[in-house]
Biopython code that builds the backbone (N, CA, C, O; Angstrom):
import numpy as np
from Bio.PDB.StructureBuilder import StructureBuilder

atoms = [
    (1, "UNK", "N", (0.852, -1.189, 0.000)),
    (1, "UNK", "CA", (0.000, 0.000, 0.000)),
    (1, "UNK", "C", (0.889, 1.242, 0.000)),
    (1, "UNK", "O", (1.741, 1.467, 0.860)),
    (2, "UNK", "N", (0.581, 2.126, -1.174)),
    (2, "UNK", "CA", (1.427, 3.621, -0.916)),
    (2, "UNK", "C", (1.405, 4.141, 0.528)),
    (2, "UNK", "O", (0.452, 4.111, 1.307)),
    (3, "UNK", "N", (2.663, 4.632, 0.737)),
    (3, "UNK", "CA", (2.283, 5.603, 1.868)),
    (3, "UNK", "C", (1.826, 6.936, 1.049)),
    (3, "UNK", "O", (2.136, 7.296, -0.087)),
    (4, "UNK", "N", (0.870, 7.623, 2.147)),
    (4, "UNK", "CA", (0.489, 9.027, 1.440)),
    (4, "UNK", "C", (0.999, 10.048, 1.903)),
    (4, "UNK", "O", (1.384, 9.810, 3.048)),
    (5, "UNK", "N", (1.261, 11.375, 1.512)),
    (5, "UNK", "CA", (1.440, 12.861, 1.903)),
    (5, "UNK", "C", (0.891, 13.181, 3.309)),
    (5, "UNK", "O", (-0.293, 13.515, 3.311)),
    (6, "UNK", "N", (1.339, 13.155, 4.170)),
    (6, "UNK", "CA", (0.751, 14.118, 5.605)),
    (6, "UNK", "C", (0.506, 15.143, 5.114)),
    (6, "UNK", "O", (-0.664, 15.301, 4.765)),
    (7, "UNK", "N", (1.191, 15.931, 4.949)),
    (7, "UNK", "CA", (1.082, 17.607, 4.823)),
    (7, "UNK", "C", (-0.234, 18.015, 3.613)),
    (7, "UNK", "O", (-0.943, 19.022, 3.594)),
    (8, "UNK", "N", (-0.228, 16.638, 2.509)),
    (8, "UNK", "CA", (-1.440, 17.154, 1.631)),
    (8, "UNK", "C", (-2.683, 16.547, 2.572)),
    (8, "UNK", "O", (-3.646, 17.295, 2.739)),
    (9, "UNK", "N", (-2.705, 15.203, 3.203)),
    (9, "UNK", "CA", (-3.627, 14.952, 4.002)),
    (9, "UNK", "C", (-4.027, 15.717, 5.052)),
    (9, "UNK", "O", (-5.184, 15.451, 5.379)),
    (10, "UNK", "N", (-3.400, 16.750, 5.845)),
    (10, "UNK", "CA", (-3.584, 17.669, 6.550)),
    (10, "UNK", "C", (-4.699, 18.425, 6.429)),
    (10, "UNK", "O", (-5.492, 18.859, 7.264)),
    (11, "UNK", "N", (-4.587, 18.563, 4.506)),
    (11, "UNK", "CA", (-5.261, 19.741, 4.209)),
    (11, "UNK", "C", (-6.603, 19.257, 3.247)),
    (11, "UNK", "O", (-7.160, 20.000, 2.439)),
    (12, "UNK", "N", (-7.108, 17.375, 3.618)),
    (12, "UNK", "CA", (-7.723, 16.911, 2.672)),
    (12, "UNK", "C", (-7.633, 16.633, 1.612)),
    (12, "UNK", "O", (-8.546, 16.425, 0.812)),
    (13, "UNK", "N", (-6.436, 16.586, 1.439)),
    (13, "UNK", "CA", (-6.224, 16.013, -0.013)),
    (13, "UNK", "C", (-5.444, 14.410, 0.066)),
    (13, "UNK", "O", (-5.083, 13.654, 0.968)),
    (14, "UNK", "N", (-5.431, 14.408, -1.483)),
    (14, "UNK", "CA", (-4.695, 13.030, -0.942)),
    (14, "UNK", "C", (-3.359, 12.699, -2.229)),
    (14, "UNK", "O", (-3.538, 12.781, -3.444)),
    (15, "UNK", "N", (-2.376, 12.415, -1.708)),
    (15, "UNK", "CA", (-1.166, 11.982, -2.533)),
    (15, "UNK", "C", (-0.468, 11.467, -2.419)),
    (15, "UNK", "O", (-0.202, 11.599, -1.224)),
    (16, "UNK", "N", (0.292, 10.736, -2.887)),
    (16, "UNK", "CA", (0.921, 9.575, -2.860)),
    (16, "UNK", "C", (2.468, 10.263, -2.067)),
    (16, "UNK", "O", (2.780, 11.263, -2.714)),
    (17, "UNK", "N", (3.258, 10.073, -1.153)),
    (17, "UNK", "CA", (4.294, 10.493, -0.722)),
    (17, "UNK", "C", (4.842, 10.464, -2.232)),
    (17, "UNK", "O", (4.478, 9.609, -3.039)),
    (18, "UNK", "N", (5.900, 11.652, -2.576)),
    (18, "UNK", "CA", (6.541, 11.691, -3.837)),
    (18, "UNK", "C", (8.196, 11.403, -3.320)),
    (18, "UNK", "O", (9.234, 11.407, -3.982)),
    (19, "UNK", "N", (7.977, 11.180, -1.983)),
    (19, "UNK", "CA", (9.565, 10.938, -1.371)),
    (19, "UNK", "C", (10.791, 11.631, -1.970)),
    (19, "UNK", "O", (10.799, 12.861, -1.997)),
    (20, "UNK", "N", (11.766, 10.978, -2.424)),
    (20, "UNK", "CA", (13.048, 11.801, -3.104)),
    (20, "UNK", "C", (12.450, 12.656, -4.569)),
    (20, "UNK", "O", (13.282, 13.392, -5.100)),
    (21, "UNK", "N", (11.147, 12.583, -5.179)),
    (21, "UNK", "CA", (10.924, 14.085, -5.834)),
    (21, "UNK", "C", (10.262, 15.494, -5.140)),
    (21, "UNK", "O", (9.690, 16.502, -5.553)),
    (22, "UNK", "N", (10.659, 14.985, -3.939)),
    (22, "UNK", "CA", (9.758, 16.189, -2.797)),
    (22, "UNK", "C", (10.758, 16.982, -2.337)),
    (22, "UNK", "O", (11.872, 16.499, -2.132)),
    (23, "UNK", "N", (10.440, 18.557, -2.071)),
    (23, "UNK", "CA", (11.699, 19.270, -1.690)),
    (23, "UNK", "C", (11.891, 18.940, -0.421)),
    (23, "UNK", "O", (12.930, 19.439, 0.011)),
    (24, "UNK", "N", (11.214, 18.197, 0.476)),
    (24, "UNK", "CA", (11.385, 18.421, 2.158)),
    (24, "UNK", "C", (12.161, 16.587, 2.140)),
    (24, "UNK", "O", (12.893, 16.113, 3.008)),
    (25, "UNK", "N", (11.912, 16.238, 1.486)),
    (25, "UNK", "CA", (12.798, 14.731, 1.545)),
    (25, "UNK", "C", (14.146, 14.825, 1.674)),
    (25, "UNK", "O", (14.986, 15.469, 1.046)),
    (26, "UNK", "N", (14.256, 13.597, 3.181)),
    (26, "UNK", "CA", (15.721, 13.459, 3.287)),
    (26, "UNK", "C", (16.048, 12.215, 2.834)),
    (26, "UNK", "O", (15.301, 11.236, 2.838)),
    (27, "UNK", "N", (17.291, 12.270, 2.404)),
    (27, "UNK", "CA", (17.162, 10.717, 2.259)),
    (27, "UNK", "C", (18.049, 10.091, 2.925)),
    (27, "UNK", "O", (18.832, 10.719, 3.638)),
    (28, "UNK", "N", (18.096, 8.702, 2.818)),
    (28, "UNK", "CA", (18.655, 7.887, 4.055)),
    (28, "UNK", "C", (19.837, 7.630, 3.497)),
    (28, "UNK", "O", (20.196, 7.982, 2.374)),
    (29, "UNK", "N", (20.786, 6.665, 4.727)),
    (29, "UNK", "CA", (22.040, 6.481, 4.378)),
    (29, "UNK", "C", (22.155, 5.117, 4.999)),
    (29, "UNK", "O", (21.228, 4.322, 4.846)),
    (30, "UNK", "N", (23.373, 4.739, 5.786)),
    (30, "UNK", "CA", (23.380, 3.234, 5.983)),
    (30, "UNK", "C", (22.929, 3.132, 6.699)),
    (30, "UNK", "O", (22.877, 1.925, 6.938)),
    (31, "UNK", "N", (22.224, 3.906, 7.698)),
    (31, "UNK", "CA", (21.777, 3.113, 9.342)),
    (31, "UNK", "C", (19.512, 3.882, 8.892)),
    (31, "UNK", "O", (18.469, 3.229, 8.889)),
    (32, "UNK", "N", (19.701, 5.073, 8.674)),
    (32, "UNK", "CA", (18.410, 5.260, 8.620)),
    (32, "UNK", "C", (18.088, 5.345, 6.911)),
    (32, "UNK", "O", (18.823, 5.624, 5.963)),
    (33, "UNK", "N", (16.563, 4.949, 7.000)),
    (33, "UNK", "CA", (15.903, 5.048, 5.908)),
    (33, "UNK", "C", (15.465, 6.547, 5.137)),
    (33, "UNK", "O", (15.176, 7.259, 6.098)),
    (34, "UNK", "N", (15.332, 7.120, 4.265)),
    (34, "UNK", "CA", (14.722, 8.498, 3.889)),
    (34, "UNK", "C", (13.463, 8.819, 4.726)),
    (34, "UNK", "O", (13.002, 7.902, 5.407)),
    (35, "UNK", "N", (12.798, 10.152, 4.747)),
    (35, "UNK", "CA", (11.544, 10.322, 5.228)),
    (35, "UNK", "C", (11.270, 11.704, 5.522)),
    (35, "UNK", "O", (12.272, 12.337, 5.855)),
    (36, "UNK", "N", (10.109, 12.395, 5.487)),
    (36, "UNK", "CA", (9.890, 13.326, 5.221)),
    (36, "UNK", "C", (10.632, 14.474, 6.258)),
    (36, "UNK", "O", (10.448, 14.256, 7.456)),
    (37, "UNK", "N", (11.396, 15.590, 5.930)),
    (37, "UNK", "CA", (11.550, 16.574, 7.058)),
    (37, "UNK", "C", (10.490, 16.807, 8.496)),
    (37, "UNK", "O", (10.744, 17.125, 9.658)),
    (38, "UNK", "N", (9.336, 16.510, 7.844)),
    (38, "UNK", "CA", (8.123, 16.985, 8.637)),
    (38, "UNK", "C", (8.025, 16.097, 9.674)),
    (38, "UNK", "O", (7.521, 16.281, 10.782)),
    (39, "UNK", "N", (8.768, 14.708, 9.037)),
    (39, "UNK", "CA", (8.038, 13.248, 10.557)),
    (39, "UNK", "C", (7.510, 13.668, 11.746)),
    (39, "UNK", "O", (6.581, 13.047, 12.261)),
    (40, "UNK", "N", (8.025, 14.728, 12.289)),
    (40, "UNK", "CA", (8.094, 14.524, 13.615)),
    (40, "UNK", "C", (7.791, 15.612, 14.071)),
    (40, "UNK", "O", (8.476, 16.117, 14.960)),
    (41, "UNK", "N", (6.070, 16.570, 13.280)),
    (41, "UNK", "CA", (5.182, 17.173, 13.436)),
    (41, "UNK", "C", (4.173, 17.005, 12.855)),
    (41, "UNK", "O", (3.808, 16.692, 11.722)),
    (42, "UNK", "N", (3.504, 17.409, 14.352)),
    (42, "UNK", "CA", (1.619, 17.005, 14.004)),
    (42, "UNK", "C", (0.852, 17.895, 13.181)),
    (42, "UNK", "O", (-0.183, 18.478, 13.503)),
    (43, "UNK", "N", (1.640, 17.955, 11.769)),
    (43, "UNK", "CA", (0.954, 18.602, 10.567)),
    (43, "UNK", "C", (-0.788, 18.571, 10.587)),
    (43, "UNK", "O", (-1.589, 19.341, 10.058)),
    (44, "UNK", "N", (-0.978, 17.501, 11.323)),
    (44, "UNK", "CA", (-2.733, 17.365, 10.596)),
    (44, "UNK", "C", (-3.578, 18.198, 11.697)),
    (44, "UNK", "O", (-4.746, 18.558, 11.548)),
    (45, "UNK", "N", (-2.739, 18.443, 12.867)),
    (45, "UNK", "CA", (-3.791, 19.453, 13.839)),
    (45, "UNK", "C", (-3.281, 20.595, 13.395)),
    (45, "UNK", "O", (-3.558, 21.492, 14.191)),
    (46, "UNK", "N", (-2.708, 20.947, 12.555)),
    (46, "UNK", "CA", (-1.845, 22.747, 11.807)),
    (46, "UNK", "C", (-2.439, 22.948, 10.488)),
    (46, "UNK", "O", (-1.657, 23.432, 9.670)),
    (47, "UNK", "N", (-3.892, 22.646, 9.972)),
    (47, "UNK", "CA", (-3.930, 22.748, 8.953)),
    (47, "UNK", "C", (-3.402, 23.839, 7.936)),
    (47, "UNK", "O", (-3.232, 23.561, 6.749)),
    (48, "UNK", "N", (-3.048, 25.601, 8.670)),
    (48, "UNK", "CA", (-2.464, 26.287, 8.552)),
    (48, "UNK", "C", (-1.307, 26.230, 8.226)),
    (48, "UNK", "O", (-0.908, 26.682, 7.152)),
    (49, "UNK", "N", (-0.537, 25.648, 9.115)),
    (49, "UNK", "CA", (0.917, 25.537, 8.563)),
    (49, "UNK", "C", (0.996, 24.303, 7.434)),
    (49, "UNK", "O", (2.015, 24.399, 6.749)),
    (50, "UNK", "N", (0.203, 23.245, 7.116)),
    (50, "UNK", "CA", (0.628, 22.808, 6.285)),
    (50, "UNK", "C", (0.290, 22.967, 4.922)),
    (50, "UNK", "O", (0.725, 22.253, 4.019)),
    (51, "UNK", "N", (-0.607, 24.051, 4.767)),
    (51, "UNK", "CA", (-0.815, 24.833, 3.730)),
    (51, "UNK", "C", (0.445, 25.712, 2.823)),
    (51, "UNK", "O", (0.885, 25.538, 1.687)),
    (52, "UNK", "N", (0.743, 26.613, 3.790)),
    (52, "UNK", "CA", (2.352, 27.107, 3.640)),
    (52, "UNK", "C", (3.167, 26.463, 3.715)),
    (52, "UNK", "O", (4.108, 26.838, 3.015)),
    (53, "UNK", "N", (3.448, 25.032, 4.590)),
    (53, "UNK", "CA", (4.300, 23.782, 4.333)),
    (53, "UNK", "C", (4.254, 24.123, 1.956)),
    (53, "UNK", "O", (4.999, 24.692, 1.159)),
    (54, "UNK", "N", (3.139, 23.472, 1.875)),
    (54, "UNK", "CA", (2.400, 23.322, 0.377)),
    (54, "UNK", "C", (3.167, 23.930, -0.151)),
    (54, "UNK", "O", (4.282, 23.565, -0.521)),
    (55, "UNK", "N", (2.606, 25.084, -0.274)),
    (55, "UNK", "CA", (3.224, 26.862, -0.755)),
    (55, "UNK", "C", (4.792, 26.555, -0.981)),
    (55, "UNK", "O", (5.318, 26.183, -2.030)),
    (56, "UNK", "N", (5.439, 26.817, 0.332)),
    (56, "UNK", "CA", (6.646, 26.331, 0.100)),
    (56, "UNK", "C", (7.368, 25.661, -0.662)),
    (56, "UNK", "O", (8.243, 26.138, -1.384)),
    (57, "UNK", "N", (6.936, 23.964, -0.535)),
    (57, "UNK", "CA", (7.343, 22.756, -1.310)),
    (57, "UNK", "C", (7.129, 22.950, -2.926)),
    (57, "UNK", "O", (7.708, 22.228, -3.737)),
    (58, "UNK", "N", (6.265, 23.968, -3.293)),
    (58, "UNK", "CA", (6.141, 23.899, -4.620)),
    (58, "UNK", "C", (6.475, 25.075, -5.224)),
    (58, "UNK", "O", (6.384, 25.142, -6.450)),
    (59, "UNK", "N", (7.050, 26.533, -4.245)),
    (59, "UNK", "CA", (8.029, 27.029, -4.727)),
    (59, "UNK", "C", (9.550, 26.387, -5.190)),
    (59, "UNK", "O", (10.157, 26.648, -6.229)),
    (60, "UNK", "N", (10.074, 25.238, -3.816)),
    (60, "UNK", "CA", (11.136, 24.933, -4.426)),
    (60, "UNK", "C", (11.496, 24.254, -5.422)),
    (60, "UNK", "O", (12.467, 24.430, -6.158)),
    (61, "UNK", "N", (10.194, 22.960, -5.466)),
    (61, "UNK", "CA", (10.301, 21.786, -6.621)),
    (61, "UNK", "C", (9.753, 23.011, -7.863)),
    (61, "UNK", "O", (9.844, 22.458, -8.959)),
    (62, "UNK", "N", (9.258, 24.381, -8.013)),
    (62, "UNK", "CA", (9.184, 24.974, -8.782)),
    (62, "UNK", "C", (10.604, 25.962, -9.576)),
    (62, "UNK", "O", (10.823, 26.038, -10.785)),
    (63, "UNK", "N", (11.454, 26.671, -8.379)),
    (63, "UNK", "CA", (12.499, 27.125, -8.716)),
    (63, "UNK", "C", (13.474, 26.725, -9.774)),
    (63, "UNK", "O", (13.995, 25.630, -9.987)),
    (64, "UNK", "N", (13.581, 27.726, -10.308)),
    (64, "UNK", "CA", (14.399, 28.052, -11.819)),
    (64, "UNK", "C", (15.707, 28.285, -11.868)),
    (64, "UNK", "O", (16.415, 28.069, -12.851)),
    (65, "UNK", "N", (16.108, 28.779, -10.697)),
    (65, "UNK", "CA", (17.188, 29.429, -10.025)),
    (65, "UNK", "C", (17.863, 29.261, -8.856)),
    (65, "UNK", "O", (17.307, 28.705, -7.908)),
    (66, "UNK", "N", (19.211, 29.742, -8.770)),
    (66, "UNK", "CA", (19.496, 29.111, -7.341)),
    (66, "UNK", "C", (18.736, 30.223, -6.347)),
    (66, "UNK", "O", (18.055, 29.927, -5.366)),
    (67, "UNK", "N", (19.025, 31.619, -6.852)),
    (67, "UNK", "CA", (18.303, 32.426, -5.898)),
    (67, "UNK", "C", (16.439, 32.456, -6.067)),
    (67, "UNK", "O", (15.854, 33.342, -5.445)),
    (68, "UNK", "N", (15.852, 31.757, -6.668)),
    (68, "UNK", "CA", (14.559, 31.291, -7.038)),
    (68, "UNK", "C", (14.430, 30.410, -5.296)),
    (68, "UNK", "O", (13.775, 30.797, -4.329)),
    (69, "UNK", "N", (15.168, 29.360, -5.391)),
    (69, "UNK", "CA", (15.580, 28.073, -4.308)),
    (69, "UNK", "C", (15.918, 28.840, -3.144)),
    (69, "UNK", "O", (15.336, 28.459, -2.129)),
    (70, "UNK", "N", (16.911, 30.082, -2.966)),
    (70, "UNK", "CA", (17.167, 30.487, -1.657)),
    (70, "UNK", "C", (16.145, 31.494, -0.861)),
    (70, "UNK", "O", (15.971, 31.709, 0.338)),
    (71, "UNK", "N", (15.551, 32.011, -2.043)),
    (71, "UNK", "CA", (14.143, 32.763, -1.250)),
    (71, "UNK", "C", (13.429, 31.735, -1.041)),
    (71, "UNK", "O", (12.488, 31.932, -0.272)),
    (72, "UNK", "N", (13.533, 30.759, -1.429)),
    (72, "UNK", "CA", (11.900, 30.224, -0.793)),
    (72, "UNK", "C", (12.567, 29.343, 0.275)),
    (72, "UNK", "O", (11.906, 29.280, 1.312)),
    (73, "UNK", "N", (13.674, 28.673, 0.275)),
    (73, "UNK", "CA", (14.098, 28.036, 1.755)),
    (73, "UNK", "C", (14.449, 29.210, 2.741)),
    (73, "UNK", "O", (13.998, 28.956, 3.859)),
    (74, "UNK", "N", (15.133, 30.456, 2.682)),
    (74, "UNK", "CA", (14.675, 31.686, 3.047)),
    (74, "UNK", "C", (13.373, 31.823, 4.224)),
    (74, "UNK", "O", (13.233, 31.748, 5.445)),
    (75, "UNK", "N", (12.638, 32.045, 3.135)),
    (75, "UNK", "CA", (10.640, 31.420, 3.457)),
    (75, "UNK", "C", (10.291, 30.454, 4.525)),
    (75, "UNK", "O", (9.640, 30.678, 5.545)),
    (76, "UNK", "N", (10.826, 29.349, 4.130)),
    (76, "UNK", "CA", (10.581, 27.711, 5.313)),
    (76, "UNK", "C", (11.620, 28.359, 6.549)),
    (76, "UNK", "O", (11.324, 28.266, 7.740)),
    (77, "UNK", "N", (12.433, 28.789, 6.232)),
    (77, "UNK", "CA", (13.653, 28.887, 7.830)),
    (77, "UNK", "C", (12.590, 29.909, 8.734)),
    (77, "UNK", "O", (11.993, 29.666, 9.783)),
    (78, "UNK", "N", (12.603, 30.912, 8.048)),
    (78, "UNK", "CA", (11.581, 32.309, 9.040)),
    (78, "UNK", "C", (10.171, 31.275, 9.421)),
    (78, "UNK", "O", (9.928, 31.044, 10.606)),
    (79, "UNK", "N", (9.294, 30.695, 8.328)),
    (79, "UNK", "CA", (8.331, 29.697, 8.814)),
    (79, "UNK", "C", (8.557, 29.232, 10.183)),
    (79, "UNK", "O", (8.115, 29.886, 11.127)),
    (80, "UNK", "N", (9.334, 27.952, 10.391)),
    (80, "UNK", "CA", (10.546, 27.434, 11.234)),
    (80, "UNK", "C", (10.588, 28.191, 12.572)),
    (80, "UNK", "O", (10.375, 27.752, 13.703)),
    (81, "UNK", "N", (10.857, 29.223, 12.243)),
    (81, "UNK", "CA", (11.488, 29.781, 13.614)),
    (81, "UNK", "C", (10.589, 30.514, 14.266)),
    (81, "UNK", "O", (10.781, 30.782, 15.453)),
    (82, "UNK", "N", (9.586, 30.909, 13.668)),
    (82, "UNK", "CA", (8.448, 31.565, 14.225)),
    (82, "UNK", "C", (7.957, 31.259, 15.446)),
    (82, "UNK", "O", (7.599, 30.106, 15.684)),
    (83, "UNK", "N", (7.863, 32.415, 16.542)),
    (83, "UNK", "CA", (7.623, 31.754, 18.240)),
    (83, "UNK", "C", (6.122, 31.204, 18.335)),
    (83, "UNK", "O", (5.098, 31.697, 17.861)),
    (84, "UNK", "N", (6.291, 30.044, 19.082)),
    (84, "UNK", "CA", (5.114, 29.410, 19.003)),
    (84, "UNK", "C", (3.957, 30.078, 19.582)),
    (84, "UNK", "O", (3.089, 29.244, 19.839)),
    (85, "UNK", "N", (3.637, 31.189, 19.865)),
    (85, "UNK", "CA", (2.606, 32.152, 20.357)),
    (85, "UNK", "C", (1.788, 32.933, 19.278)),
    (85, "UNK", "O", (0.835, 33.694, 19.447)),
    (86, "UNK", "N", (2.366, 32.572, 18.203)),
    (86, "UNK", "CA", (1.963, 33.031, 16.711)),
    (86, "UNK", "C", (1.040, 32.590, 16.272)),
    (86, "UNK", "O", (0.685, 32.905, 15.136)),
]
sb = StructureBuilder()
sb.init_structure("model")
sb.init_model(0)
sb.init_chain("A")
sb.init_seg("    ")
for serial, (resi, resn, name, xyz) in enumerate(atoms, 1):
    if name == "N":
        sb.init_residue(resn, " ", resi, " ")
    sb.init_atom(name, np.array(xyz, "f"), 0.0, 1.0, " ", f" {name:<3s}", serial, name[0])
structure = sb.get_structure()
């Protein structure tokens, strides 16, 4: 069975994890397996953030450029760091 997208399931949708064609994919090496940057947030109670998660991911898999690529990871870091009172 595919695994699917958290971050699109978050937001009701549904997609097949695109794994290593996804900008937030890490991938694995000899001891761990690949898997999404996100694992280890509860994207589906943030439907908010995983909207702009979205936004994000398809500026970068969109970027033309390297500075195309550094504004929008740019974008995810400030996302990121934002105090959780926000």
């Amino acid at each position: 069975m595919p695994k699917l997208c958290r971050i699109r399931r978050a937001v009701g949708q549904l997609e097949e994890c695109p794994e290593e064609r996804c900008a937030f994919w890490e991938p694995g090496g000899a001891v761990l397996e690949g898997r999404c940057a996100f694992d280890g947030i509860d994207v589906a109670a943030e439907p908010d953030l995983a909207n702009l998660l979205l936004g994000i991911r398809s500026r970068l898999e969109e970027a033309r450029t390297v500075e195309e690529e550094a504004t929008s990871r740019r974008l995810l870091d400030r996302l990121l760091r934002r105090p959780a009172d926000e």
